[in-house]
C-alpha positions in Angstrom: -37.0 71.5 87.5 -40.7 72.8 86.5 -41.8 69.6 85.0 -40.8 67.2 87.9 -42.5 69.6 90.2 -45.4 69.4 88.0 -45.3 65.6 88.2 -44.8 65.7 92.3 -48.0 67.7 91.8 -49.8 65.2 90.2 -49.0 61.8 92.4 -50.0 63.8 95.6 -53.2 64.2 94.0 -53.3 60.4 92.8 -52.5 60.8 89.5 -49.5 59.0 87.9 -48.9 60.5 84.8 -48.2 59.0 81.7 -46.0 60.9 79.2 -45.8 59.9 75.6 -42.9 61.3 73.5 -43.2 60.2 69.7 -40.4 60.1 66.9 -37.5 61.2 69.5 -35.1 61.0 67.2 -35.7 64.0 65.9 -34.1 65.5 68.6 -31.2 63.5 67.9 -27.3 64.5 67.1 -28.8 68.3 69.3 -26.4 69.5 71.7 -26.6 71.6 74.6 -24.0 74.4 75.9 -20.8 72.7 76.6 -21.5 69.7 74.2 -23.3 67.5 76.1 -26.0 65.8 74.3 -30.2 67.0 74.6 -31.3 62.9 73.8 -28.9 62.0 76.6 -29.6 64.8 79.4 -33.2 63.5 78.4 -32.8 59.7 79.1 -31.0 61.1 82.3 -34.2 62.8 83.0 -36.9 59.8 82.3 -34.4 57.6 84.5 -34.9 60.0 87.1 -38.3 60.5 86.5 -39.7 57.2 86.5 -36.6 54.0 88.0 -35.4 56.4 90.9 -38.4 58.8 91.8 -41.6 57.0 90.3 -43.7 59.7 89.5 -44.3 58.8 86.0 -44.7 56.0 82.6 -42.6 57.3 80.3 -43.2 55.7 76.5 -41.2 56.6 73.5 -41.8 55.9 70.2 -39.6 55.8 66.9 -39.6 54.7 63.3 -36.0 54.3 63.3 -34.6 51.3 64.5 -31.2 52.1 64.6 -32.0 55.1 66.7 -34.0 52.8 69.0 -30.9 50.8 69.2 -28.4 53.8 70.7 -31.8 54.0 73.7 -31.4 50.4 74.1 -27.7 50.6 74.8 -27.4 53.7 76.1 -30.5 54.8 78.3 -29.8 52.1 81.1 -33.1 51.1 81.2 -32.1 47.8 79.9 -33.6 45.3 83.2 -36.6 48.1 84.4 -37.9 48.8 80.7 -40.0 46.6 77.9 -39.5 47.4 74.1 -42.5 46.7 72.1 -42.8 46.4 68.2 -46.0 47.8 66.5 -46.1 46.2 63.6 -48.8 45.4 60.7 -52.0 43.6 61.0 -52.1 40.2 61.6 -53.0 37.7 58.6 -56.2 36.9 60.5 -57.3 40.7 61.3 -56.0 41.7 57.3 -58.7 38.9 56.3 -61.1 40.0 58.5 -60.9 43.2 57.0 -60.7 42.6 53.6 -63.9 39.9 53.5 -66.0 42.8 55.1 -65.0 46.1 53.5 -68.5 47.4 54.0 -68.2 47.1 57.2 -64.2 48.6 57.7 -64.2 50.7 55.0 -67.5 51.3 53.9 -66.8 50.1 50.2 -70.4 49.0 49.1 -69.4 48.8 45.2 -67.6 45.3 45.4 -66.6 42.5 47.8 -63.6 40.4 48.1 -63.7 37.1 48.0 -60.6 34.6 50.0 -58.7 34.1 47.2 -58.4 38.0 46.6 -58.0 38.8 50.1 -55.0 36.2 49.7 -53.6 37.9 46.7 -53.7 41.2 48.4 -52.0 39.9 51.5 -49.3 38.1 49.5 -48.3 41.3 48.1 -48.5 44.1 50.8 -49.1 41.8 53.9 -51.0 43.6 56.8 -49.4 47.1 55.7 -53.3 49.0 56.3 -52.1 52.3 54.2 -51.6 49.9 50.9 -53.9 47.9 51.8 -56.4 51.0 52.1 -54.4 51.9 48.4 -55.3 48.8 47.1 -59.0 49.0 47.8 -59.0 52.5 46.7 -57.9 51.5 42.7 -60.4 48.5 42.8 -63.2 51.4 41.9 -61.4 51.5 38.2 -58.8 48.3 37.7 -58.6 44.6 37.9 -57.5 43.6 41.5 -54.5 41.5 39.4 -53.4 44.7 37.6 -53.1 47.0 40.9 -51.5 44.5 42.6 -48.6 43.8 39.9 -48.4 48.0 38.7 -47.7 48.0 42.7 -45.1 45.5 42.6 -43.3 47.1 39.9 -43.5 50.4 41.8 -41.6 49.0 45.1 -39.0 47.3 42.0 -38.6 50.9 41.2 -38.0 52.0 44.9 -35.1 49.3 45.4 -34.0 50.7 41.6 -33.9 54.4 42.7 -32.5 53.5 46.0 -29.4 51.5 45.0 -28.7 53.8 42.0 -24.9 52.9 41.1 -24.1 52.1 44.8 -22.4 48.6 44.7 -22.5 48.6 48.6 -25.8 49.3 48.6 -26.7 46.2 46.0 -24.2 43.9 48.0 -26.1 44.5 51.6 -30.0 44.1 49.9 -28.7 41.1 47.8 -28.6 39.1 50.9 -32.3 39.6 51.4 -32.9 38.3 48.1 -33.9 34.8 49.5 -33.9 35.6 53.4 -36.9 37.4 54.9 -34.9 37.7 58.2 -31.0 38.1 58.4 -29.1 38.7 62.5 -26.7 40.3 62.8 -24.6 37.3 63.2 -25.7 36.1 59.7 -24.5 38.8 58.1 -21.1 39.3 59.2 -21.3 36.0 57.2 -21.9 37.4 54.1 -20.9 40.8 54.2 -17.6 40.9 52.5 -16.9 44.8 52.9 -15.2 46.1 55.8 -17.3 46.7 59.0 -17.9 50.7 59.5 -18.8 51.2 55.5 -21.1 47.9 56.5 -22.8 49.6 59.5 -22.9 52.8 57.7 -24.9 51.7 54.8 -26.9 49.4 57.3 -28.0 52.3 59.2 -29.5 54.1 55.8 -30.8 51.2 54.8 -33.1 51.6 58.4 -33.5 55.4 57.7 -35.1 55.3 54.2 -37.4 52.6 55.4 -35.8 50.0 53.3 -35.0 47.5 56.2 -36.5 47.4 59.9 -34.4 46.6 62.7 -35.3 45.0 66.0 -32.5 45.8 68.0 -33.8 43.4 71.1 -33.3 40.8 68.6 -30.7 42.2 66.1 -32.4 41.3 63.4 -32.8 43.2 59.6 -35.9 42.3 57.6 -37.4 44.3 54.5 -39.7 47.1 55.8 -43.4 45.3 54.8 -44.3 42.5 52.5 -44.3 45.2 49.2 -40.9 45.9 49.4 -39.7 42.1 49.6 -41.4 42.1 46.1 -39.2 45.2 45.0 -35.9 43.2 46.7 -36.9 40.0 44.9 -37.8 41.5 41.2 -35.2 44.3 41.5 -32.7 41.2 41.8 -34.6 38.4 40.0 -33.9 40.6 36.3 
């Protein structure tokens, strides 16, 4: 194959490469001639490439948890691999941020004091693109009347999302009081039978409504904003 002869090329010289392939699962539900799957011929590849030959790092990235799941279970890098979540800011690097916005975002036209900082992260948490939102409407409005217009927008995302879908409402009730539900928990509460369960589950993941950590198997509500939306959508 070119590329592992390309990589061969590289550790004679010293070189151990590192290759970095983001959002894979695009390339997901692809087949090849005769069926078999690209994503699996792939993992088959970086297993080769890196447990039995070690000519490379191989990292790969995705916004879809339950995509990451189906590598976790089925790439068989299970004991010679390490998951990592990236997630938001810390609440001590979002505070940092927001008590010196001259100096992060070159905003020269206000400051924040603690208890705004605090407001903002109660809302959107350490989410930089709304945070970077929020700052951006502070030019024209009151900090208190960006930061409840925005909670009424992710109200409206939940709204749109469920529609008329009782399954739907069912699964993101259950996160109307719980920031963090397993797997485990769920089956708990979950009264609908398991593969419409899973089904809806999985969208829930791929509209960016929940996040999954499938090294834990746990669902939480994707960023602080769309708690809010969970919690007002429900709280009517």
């Amino acid at each position: 194959m070119v590329m592992k002869k390309e990589l061969q090329k590289l550790v004679k010289k010293g070189i151990k490469p590192v290759i970095i392939i983001d959002e894979l699962q695009a390339l997901d539900k692809i087949y090849l001639n005769g069926g078999r799957s690209l994503i699996t011929e792939l993992f088959n590849f970086f297993v080769a490439m890196t447990k039995e030959s070690h000519l490379a790092h191989i990292i790969i990235c995705s916004s879809d948890g339950y995509f990451l799941e189906t590598v976790y279970t089925d790439s068989r890098l299970k004991k010679c691999s390490e998951f990592f979540e990236v997630n938001y800011l810390s609440k001590e690097d979002t505070f940092e941020w927001l008590l010196n916005v001259d100096k992060y975002s070159k905003i020269k036209d206000y400051r924040l004091n603690e208890n705004e900082a605090g407001k903002i992260w109660e809302v959107v948490g350490g989410s930089m693109w709304e945070i970077q939102s929020i700052l951006g409407k502070l030019f024209q409005q009151d900090l208190d009347e960006v930061l409840e217009e925005y909670k009424l927008k992710m109200q409206g995302i939940i709204d749109d999302y469920i529609g008329f879908d009782s399954g739907k409402a069912e699964v993101l009730r259950l996160f109307f009081g719980h920031s963090r539900l397993s797997r485990k928990q769920m089956a708990t509460f979950i009264t609908e039978e398991t593969q419409k369960t899973e089904a809806l589950l999985q969208d829930l993941v791929k509209n960016n409504i929940l996040y999954y950590d499938p090294t834990l198997a746990v669902f939480y509500p994707q960023g602080r904003s769309l708690e809010w939306g969970i919690k007002l959508y429900f709280a009517r």
